[in-house]
DSSP file (Angstrom, degrees, kcal/mol; ACC not computed):
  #  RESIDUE AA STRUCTURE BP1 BP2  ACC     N-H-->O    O-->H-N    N-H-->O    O-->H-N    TCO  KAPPA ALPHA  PHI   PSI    X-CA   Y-CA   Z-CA
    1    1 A X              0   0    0      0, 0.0     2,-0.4     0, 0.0    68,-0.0   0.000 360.0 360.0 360.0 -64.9    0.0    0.0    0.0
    2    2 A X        -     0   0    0      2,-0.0    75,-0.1     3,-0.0     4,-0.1  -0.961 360.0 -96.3-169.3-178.6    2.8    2.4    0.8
    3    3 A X    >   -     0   0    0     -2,-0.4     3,-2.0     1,-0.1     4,-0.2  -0.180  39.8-105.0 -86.8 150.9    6.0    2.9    1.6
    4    4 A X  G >  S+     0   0    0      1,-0.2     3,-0.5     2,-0.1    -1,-0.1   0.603 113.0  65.6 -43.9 -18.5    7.6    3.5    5.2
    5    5 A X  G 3  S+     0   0    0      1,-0.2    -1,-0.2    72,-0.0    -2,-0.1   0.357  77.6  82.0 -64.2   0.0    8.0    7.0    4.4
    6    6 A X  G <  S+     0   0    0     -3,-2.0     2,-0.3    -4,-0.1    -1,-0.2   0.477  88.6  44.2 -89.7 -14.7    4.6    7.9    4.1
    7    7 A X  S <  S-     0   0    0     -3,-0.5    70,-0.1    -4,-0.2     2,-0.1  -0.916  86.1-106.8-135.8 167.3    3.6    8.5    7.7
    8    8 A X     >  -     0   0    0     -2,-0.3     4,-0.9    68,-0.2     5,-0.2  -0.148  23.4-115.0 -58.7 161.7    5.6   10.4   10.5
    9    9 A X  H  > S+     0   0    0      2,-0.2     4,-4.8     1,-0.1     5,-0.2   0.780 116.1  53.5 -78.0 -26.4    7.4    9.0   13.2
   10   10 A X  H  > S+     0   0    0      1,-0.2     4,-1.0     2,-0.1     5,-0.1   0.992 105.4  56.1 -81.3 -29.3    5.4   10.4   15.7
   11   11 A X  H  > S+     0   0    0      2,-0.2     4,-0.8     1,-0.2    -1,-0.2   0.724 114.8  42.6 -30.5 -40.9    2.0    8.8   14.1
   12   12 A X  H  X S+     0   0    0     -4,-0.9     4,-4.7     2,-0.2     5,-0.2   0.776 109.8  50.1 -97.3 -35.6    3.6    5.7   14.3
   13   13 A X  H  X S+     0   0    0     -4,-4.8     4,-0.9    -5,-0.2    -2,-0.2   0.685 112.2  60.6 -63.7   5.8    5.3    5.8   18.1
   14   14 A X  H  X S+     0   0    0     -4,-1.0     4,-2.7    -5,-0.2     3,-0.4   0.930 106.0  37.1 -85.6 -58.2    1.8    6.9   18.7
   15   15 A X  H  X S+     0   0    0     -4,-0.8     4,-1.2     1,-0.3    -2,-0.2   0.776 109.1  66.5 -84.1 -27.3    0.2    3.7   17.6
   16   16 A X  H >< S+     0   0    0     -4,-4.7     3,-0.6     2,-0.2     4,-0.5   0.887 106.6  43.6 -36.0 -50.8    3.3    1.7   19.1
   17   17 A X  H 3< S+     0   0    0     -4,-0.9     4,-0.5    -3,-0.4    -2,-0.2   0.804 113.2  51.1 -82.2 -29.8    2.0    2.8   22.5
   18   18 A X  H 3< S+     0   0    0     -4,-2.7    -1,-0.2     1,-0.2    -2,-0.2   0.852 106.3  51.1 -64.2 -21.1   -1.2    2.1   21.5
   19   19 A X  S X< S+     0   0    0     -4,-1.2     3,-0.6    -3,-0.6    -2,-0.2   0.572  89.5  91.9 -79.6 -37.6   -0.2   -1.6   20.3
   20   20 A X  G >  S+     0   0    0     -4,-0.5     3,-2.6     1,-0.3    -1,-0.2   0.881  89.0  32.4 -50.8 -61.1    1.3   -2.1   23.6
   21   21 A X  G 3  S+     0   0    0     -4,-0.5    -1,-0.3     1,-0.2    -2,-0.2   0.623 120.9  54.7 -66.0 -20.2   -1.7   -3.7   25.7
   22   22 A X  G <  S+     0   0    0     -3,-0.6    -1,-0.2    -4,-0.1    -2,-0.2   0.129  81.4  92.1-112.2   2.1   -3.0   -5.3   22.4
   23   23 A X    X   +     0   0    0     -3,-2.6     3,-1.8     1,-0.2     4,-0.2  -0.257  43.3 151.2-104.1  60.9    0.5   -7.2   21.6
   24   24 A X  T 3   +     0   0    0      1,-0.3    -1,-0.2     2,-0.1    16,-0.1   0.788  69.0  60.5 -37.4 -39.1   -0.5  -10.7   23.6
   25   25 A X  T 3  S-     0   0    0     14,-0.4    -1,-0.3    -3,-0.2     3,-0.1  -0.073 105.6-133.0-107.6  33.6    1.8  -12.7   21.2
   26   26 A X    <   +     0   0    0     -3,-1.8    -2,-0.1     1,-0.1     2,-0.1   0.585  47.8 147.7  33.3  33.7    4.9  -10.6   22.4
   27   27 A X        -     0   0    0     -4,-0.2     2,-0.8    11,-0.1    -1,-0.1  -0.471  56.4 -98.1 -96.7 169.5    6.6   -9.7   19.2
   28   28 A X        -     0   0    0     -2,-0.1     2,-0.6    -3,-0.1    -1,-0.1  -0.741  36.1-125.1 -89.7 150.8    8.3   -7.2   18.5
   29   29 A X        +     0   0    0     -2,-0.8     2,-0.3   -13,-0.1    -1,-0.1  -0.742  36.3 165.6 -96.9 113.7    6.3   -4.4   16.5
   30   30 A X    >   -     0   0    0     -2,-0.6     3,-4.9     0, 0.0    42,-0.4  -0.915  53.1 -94.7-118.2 116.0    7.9   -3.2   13.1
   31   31 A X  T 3  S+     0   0    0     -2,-0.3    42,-3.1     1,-0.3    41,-0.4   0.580 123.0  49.6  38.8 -81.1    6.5   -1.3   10.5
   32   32 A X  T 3  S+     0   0    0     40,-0.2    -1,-0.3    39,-0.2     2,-0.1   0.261  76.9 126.3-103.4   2.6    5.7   -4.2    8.9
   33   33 A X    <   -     0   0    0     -3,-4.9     2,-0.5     1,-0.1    39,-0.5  -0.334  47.6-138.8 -56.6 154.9    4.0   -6.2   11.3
   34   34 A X    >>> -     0   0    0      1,-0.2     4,-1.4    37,-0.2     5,-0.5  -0.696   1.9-147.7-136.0  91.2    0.5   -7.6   10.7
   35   35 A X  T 345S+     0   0    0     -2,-0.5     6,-1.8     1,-0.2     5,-0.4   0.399  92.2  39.8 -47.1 -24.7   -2.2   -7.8   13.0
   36   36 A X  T 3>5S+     0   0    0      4,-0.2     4,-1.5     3,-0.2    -1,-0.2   0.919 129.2  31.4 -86.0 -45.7   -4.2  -10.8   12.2
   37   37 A X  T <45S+     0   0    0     -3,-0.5    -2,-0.2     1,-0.2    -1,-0.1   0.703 133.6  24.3 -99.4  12.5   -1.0  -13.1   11.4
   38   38 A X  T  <5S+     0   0    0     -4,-1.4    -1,-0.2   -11,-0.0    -3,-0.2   0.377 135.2  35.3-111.7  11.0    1.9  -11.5   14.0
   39   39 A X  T  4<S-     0   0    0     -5,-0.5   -14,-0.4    -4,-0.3    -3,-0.2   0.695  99.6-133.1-106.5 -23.2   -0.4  -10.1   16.4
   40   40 A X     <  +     0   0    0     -4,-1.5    -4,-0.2    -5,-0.4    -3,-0.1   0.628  40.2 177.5  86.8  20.3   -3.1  -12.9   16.2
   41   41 A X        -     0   0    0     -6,-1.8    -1,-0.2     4,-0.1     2,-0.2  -0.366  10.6-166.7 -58.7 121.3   -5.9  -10.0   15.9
   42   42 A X     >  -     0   0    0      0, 0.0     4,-1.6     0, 0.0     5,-0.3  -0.377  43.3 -87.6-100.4-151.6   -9.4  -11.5   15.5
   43   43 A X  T  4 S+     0   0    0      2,-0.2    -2,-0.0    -2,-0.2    -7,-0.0  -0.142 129.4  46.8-105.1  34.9  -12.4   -9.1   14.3
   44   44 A X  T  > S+     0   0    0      3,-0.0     4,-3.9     0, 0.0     5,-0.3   0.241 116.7  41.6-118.4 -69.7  -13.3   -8.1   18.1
   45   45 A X  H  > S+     0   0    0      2,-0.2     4,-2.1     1,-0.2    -2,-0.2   0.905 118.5  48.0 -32.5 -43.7   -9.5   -7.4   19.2
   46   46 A X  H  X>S+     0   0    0     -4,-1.6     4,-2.1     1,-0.3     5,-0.5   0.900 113.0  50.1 -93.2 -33.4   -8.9   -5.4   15.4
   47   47 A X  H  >5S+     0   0    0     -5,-0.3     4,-1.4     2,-0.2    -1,-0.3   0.929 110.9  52.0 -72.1 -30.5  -12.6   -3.4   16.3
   48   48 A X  H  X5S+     0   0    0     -4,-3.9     4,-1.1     2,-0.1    -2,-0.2   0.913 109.8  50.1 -53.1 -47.9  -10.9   -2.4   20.1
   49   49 A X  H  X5S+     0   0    0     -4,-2.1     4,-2.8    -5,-0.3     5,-0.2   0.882 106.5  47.5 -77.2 -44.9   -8.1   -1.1   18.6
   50   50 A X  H  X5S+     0   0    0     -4,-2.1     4,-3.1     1,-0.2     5,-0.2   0.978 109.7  55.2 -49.9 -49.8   -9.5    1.1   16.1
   51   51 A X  H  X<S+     0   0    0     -4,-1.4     4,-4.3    -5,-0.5     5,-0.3   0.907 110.6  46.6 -27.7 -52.7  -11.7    2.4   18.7
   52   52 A X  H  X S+     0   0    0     -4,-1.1     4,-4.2     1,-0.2    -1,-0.2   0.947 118.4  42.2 -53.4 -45.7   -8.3    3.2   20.8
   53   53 A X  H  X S+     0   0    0     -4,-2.8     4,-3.0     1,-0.2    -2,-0.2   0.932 113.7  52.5 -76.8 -42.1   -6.8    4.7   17.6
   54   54 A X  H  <>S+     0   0    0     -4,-3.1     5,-1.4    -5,-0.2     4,-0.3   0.921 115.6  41.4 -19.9 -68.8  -10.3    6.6   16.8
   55   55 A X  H ><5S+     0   0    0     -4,-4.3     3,-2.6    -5,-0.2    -2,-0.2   0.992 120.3  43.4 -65.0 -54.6  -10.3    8.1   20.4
   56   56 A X  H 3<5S+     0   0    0     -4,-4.2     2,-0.3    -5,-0.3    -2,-0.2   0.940 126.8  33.3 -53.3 -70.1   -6.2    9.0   20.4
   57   57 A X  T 3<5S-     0   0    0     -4,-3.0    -1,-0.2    -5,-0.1    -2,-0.2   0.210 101.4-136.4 -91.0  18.9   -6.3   10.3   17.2
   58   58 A X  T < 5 +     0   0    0     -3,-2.6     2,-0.2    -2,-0.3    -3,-0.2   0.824  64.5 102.6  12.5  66.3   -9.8   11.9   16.9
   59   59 A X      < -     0   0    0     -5,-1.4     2,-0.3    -6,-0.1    -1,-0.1  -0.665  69.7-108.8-134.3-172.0  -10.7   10.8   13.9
   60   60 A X        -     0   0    0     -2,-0.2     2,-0.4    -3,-0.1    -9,-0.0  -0.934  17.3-147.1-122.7 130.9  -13.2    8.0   12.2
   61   61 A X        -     0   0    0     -2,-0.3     5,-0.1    21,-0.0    -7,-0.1  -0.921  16.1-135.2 -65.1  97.0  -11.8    5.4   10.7
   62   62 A X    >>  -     0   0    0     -2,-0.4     3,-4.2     1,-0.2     4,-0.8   0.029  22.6-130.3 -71.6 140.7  -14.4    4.5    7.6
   63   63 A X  G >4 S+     0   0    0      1,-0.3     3,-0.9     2,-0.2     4,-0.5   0.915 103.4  75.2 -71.4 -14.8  -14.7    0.2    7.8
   64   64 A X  G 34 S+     0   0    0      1,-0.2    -1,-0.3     2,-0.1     4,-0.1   0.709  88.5  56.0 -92.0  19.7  -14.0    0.1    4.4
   65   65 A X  G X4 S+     0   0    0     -3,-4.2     3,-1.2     2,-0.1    -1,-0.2   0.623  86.6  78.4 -66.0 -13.9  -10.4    0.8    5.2
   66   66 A X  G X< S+     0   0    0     -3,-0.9     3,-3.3    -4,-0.8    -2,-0.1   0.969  86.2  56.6 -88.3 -84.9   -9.8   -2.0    7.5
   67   67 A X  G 3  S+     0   0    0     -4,-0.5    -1,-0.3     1,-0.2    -2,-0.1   0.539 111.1  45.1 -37.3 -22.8   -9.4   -4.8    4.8
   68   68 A X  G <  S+     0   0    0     -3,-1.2     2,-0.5     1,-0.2    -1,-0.2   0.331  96.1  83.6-108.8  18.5   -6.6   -2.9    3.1
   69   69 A X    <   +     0   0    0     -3,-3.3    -1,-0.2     1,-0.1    -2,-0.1  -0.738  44.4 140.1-122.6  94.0   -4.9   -2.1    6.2
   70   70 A X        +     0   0    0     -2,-0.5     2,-0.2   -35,-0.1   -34,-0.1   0.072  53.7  58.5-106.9  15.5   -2.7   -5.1    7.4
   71   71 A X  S    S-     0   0    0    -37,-0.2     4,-0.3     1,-0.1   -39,-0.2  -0.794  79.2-120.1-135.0-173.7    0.6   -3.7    8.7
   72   72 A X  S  > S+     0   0    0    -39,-0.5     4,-1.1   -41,-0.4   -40,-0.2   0.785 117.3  55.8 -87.3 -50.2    1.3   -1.3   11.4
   73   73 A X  H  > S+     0   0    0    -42,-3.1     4,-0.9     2,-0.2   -41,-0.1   0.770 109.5  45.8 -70.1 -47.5    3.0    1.0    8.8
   74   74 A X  H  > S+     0   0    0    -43,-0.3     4,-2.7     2,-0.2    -1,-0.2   0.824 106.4  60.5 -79.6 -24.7   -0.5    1.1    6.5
   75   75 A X  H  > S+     0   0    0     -4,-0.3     4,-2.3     1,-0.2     5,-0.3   0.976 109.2  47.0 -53.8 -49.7   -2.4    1.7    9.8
   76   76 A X  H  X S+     0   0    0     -4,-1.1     4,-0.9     1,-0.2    -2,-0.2   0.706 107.9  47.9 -58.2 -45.4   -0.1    4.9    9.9
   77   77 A X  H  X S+     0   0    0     -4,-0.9     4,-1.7     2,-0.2     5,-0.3   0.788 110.7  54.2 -73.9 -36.8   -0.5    6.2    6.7
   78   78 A X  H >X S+     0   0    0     -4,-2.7     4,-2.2     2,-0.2     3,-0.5   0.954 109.6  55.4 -51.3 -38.5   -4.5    5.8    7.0
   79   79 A X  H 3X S+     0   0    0     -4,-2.3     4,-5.1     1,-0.3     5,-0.4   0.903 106.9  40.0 -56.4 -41.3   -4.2    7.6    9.9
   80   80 A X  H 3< S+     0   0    0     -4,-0.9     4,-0.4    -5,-0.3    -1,-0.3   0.679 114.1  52.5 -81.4  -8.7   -2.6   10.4    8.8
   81   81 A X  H <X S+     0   0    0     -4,-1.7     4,-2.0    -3,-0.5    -1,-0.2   0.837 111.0  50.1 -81.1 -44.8   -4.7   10.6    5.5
   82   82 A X  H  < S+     0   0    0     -4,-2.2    -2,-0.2    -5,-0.3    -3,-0.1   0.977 117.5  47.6 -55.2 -60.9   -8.0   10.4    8.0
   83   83 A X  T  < S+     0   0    0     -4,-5.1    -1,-0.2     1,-0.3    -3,-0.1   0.825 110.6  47.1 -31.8 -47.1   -5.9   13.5    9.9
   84   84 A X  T  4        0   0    0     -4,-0.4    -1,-0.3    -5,-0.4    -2,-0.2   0.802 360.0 360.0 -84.2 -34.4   -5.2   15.4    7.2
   85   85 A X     <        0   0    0     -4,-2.0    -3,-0.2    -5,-0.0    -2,-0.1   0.603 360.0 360.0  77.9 360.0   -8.7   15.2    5.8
C-alpha cells in the first residue's frame, strides 16, 4: 500500500503505545508487522483497537479501510490521510 515514508514518526510511536496492551503474542512491532497473522488480531481485538486509535487520534476510521490495512505501517499512513482530511 505504501512505503515506510509515508507516515511520520510520531504517528507511528503513537500507535506503538497504542499496540502495547494489544500485543499478547509478544513480538516485536515493526513497521511491517501484521495484525491478524503477527499479532493474532481477530475481528473483536482489530474493532478495540481502532476504537483506541479513533479516540487518540480523533478521527473516524471508515470500515472500508480496514481490509486494506494489514501492517502497522498502512495503519499509519490511513491515519494520517484520515488527519489530514
Amino acid at each position: 500500500m505504501a512505503a515506510s515514508g509515508d507516515y511520520s514518526p510520531e504517528t507511528f510511536a503513537a500507535l506503538l503505545e497504542l499496540l502495547t496492551p494489544f500485543n499478547k503474542t509478544g513480538v516485536d512491532l515493526k513497521p511491517e508487522t501484521r495484525f491478524s497473522e503477527d499479532l493474532n488480531f481477530d475481528s473483536l481485538v482489530v474493532m478495540e483497537f481502532v476504537a483506541t486509535v479513533e479516540d487518540r487520534f480523533d478521527i473516524s476510521v471508515p470500515m472500508n479501510m480496514l481490509p486494506d490495512i494489514t501492517t502497522i505501517a498502512q495503519l499509519a499512513v490511513a491515519v494520517e490521510k484520515i488527519v489530514k482530511g
